[in-house]
C-alpha positions as CSV (number, residue, x, y, z in Angstrom):
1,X,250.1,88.6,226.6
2,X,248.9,90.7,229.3
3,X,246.5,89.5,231.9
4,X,242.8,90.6,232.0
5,X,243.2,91.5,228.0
6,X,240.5,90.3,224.8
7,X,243.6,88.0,223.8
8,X,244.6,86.3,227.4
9,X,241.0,85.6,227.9
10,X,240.8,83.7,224.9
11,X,243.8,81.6,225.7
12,X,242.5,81.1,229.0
13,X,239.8,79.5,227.6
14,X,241.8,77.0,225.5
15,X,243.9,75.7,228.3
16,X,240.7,75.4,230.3
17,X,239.4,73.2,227.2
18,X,242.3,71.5,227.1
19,X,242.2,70.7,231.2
20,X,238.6,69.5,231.0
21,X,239.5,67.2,228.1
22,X,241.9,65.6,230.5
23,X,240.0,65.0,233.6
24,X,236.8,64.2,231.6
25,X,235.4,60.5,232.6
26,X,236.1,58.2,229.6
27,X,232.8,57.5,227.6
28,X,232.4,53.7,226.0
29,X,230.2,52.3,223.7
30,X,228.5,49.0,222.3
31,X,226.2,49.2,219.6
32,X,224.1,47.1,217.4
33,X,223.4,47.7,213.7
34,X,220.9,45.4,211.5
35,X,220.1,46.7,208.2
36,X,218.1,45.4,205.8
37,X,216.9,45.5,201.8
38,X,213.9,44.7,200.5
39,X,215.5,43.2,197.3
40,X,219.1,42.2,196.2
41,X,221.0,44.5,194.8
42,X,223.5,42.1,193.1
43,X,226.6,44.0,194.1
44,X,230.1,42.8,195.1
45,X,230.4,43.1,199.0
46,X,226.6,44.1,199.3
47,X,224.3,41.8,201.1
48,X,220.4,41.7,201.5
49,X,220.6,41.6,205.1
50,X,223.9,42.8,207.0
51,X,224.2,43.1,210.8
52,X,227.6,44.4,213.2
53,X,228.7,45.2,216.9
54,X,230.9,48.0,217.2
55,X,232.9,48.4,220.6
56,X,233.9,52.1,221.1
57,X,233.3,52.3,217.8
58,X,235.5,49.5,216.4
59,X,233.8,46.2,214.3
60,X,233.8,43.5,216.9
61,X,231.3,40.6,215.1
62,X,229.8,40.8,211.4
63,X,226.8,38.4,210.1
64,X,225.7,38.6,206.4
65,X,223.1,36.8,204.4
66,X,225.0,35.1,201.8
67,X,227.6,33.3,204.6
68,X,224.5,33.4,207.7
69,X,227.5,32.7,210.5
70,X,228.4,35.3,213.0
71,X,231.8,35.7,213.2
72,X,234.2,37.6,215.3
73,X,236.5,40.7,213.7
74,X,238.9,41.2,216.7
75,X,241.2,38.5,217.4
76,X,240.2,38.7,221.6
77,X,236.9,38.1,220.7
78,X,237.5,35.0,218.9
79,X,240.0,34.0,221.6
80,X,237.7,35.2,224.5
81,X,234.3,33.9,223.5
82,X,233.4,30.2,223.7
83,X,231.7,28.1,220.9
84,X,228.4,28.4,221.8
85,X,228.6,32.2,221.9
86,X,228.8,32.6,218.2
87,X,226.0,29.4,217.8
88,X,223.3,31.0,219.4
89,X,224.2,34.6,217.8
90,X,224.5,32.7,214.5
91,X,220.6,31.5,215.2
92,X,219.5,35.2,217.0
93,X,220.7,36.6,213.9
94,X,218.7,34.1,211.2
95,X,215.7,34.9,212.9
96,X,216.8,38.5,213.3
97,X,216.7,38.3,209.1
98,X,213.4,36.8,208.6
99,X,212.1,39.6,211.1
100,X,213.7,42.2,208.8
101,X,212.4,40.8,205.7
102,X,208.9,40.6,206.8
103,X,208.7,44.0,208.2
104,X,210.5,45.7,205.4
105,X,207.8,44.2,203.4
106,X,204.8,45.3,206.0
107,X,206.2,49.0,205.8
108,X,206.5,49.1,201.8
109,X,203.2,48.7,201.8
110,X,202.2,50.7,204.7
111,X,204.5,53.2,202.5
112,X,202.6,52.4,199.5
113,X,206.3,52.5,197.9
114,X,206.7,49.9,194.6
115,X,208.3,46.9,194.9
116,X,210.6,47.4,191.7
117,X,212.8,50.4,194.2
118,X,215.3,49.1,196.9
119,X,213.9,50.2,200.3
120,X,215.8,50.1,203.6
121,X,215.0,49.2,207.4
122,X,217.9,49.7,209.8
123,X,217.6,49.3,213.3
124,X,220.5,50.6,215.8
125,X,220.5,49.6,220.2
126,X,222.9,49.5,222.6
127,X,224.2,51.6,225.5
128,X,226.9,54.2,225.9
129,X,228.5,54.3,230.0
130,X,231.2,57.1,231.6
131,X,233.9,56.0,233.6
132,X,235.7,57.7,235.9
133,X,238.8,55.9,238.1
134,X,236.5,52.6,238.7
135,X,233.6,54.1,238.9
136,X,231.2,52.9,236.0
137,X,227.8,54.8,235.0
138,X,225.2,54.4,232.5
139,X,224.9,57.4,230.2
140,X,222.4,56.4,227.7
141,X,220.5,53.7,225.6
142,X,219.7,53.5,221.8
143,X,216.9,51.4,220.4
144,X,216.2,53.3,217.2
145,X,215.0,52.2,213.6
146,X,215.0,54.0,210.6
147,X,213.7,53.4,206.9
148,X,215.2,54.7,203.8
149,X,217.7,56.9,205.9
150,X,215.0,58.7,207.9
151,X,214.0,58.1,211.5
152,X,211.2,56.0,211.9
153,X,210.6,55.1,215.6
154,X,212.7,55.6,218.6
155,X,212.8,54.2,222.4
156,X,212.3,56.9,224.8
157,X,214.6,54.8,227.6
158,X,213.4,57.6,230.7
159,X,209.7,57.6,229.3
160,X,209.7,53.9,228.5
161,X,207.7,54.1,225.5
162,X,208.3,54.4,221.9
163,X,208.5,57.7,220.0
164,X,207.3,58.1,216.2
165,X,208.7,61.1,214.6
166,X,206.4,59.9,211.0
167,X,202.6,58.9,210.7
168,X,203.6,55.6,209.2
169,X,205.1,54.4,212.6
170,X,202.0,55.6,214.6
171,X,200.4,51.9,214.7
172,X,203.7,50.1,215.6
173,X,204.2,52.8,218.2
174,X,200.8,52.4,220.0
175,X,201.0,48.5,219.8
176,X,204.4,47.8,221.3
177,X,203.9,50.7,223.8
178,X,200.9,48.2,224.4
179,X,203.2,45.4,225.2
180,X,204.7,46.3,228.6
181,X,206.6,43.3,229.3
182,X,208.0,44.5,226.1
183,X,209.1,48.3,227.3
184,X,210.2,46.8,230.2
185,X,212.9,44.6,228.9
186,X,214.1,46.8,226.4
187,X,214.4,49.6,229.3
188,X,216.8,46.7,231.0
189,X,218.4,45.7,228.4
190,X,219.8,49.1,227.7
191,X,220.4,49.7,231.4
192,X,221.6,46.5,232.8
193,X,222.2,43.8,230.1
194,X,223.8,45.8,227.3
195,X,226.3,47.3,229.8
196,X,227.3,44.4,231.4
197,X,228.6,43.0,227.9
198,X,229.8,46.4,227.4
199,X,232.0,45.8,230.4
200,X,233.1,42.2,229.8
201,X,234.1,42.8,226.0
202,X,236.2,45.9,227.6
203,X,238.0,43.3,229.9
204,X,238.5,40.9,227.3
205,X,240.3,43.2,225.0
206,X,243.5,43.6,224.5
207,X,246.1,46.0,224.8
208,X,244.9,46.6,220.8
209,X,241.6,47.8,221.5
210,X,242.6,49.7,224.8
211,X,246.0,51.5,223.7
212,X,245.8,55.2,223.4
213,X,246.9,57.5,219.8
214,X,247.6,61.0,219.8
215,X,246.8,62.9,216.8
216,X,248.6,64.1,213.6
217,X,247.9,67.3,212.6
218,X,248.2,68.9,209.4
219,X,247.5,72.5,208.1
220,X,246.8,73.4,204.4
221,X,245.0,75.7,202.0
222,X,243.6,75.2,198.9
223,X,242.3,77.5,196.6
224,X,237.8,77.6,197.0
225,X,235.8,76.2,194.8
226,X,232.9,78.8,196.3
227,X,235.1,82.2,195.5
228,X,238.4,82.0,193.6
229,X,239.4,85.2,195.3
230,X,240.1,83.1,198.6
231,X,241.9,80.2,200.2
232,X,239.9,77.0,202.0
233,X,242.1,76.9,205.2
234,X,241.8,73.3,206.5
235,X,242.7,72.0,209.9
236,X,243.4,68.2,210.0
237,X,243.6,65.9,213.0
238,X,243.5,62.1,212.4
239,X,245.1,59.1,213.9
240,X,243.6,59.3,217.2
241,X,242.0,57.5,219.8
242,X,240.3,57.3,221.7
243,X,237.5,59.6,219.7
244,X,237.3,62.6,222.3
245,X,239.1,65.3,220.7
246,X,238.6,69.6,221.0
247,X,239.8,71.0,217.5
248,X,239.7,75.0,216.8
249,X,241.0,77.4,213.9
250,X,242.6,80.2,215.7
251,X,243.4,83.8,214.4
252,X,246.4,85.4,216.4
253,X,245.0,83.1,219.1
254,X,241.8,83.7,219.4
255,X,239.2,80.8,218.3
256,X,237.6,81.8,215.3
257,X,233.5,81.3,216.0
258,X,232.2,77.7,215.4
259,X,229.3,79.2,213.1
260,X,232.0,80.3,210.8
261,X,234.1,76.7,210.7
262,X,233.0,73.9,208.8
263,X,233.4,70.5,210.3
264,X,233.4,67.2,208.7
265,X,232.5,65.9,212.9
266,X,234.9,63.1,214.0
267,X,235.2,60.4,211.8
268,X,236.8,56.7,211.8
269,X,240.0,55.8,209.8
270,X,240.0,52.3,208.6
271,X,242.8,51.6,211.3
272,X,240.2,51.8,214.0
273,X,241.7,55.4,214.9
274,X,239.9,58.7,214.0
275,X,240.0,62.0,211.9
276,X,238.5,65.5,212.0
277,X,238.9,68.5,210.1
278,X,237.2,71.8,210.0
279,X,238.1,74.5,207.2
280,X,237.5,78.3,206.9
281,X,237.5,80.5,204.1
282,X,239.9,83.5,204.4
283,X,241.1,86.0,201.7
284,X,243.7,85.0,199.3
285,X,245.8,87.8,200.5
286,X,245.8,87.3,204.1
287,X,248.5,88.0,206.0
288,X,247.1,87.2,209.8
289,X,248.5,84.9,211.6
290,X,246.4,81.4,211.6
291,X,247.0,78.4,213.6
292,X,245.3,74.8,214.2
293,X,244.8,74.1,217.8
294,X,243.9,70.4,219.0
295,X,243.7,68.9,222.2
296,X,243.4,65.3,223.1
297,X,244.1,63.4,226.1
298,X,246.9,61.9,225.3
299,X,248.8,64.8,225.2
300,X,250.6,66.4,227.9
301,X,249.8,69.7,226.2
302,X,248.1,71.0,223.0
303,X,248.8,70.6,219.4
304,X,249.9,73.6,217.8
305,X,250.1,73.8,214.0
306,X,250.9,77.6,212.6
307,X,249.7,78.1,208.4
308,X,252.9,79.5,207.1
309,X,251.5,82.1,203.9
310,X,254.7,81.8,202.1
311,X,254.7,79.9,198.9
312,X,253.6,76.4,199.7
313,X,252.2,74.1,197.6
314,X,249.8,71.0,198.8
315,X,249.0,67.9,197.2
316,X,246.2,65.7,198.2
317,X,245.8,62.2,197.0
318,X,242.8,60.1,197.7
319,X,243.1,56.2,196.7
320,X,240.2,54.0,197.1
321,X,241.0,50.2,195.8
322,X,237.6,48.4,195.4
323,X,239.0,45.1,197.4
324,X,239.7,47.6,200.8
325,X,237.3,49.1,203.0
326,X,235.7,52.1,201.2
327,X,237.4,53.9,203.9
328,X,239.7,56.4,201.8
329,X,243.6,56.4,202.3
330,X,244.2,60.1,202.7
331,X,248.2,61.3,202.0
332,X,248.8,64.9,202.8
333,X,252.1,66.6,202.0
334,X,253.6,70.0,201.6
335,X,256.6,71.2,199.5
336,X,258.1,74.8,199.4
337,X,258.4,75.8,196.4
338,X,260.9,78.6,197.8
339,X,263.1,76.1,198.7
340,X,263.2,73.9,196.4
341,X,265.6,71.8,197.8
342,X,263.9,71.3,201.0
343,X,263.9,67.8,202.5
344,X,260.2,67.5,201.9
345,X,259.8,68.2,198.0
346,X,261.5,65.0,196.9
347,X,258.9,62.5,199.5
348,X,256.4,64.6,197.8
349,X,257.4,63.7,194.3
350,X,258.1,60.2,195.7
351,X,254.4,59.9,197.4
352,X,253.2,61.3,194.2
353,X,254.6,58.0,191.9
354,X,253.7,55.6,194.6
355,X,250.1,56.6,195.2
356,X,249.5,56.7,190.9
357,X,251.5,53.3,190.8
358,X,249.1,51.8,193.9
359,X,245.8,52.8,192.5
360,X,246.4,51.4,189.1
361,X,247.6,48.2,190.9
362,X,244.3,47.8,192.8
363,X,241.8,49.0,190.2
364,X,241.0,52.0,192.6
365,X,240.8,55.9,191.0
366,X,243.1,58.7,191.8
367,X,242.0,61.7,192.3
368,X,244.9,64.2,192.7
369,X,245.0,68.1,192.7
370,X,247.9,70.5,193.2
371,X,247.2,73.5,195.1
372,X,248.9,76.7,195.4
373,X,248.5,78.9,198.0
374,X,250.8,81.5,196.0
């Protein structure tokens, strides 16, 4: 490649991705989240009232109506935390319900909505920090609630007062932003308190919560379901953690535009790790040369995948057994059909048996498609 030309500058930009991603200061996270129905919905595994701390992102303490005991998820946490901890979270959390309850009832009929639907209040706080070497900063606070998926009302932690982005929460706003004591300890709670658990639970974990993961990644095509005269090239990077990752479709190395990629965002696995994928639609014919790009900071360098246009066939297989986490268990595989011999082809017919023998084992559904890319 020579210097100072359109395809140097673009892999000059990578690497310069890739060497931000590793000096970047760690970002951690502990959140909150209550949410709350206005009736039962008689469902296996679906309470009336529901509430869950999440640690970077990982389930660290779960509460539900039917059982009303706060419990811990993570073995630290249970090994960690003294008796009394989970008492007076148990209690905070019954009297976190009856709150719920009553004000899902107040906003219904604020709402005017009937009380034959299933309406939903969720409310969402905590804090997010940056660390870099020891040196530990606040980065934001979240003290949100939203009702039937939309946002409702919103802490505005540098203003100090509530935000409401709908008429209906226009009276709540004005009388809690009336309540200063209020504003004020929800400012330091964000600030102060949340962080400082944020830090302990970080030093109580273990080496489970804090070890690293670099990513797998996977290309593939498929034909589109859009235009049948092209190819849905995906890129897939999953198993990772922790969740900062930088993940491009390249075209003879050059980044392909982010207005032109679809991305599914990053998203959690049900092994605490994460995924991401982003897909582009290219002619059925083409013959450029595509590769996945990923960066991550566990890696002393980036991922490069190459898609290989020669005759490969994909299989995707997505299992869901009702008695797991609705998490899907994503398998991925390639065989050349050129080689038919190729190490690969008989895993694939192997994976194939196993995942249709698994689902019907767990009462889950199958959904499995062949793809050719020929």
């Amino acid at each position: 490649i020579k210097p100072g030309s359109r395809l140097f500058k673009h892999c000059l930009i990578l690497l310069v991705h890739f060497i931000l991603l590793l000096f970047l200061a760690e970002k951690h996270s502990l959140y909150y989240i209550y949410t709350a129905l206005s009736k039962p919905v008689n469902l296996p595994g679906i309470y009336q009232f529901t509430a869950m701390g999440l640690l970077d992102d990982r389930q660290i303490d779960s509460y539900n109506s039917e059982e009303q005991k706060k419990i811990p998820t993570q073995h630290w946490m249970k090994e960690k935390m003294q008796e009394d901890y989970w008492e007076k979270g148990t209690q905070s959390r019954k009297s976190k319900e009856q709150w719920f309850n009553d004000n899902v009832d107040i906003l219904m009929k604020r709402m005017r909505h009937s009380e034959s639907d299933v309406h939903v209040l969720q409310w969402r706080v905590g804090c997010e920090i940056e660390k870099q070497g020891d040196e530990v900063k606040f980065s934001k606070g979240i003290d949100e609630y939203s009702y039937d998926g939309e946002n409702f009302l919103s802490f505005d932690d540098k203003e100090s007062q509530w935000v409401a982005p709908v008429d209906a929460a226009v009276p709540t706003k004005r009388k809690w932003d009336n309540e200063l004591i209020l504003n004020q300890y929800t400012k330091g709670y964000l600030e102060k308190e949340c962080v400082d658990w944020l830090n302990k639970f970080r030093d109580y974990a273990d080496k489970e919560l804090r070890n690293s993961s670099p990513p797998d990644v996977h290309v593939f095509a498929k034909r589109s379901f859009r235009d049948k005269t092209k190819l849905r090239l995906t890129c897939l990077a999953t198993g990772f953690y922790p969740k900062d990752t930088f993940l491009t479709i390249r075209k003879y190395c050059s980044p392909l535009p982010e207005d032109e990629l679809e991305s599914t965002g990053i998203r959690p696995n049900h092994d605490g790790t994460f995924q991401m994928k982003k897909s582009v639609e290219i002619n059925k014919d083409e013959k450029d040369d595509f590769d996945c790009f990923v960066a991550h900071r566990t890696l002393k360098g980036p991922i490069i995948v190459r898609w290989v246009h020669s005759g490969y066939i994909f299989f995707t297989s997505m299992c869901v057994p009702w008695e797991f986490n609705p998490q899907p268990f994503v398998l991925l595989t390639q065989c050349s059909t050129t080689e038919p011999q190729a190490p690969l082809c008989p895993t694939f017919l192997k994976h194939v048996d196993f995942y249709k023998a698994h689902c019907s084992e767990k009462r889950g559904a199958l959904i499995g498609q062949l793809y050719s890319a020929l």
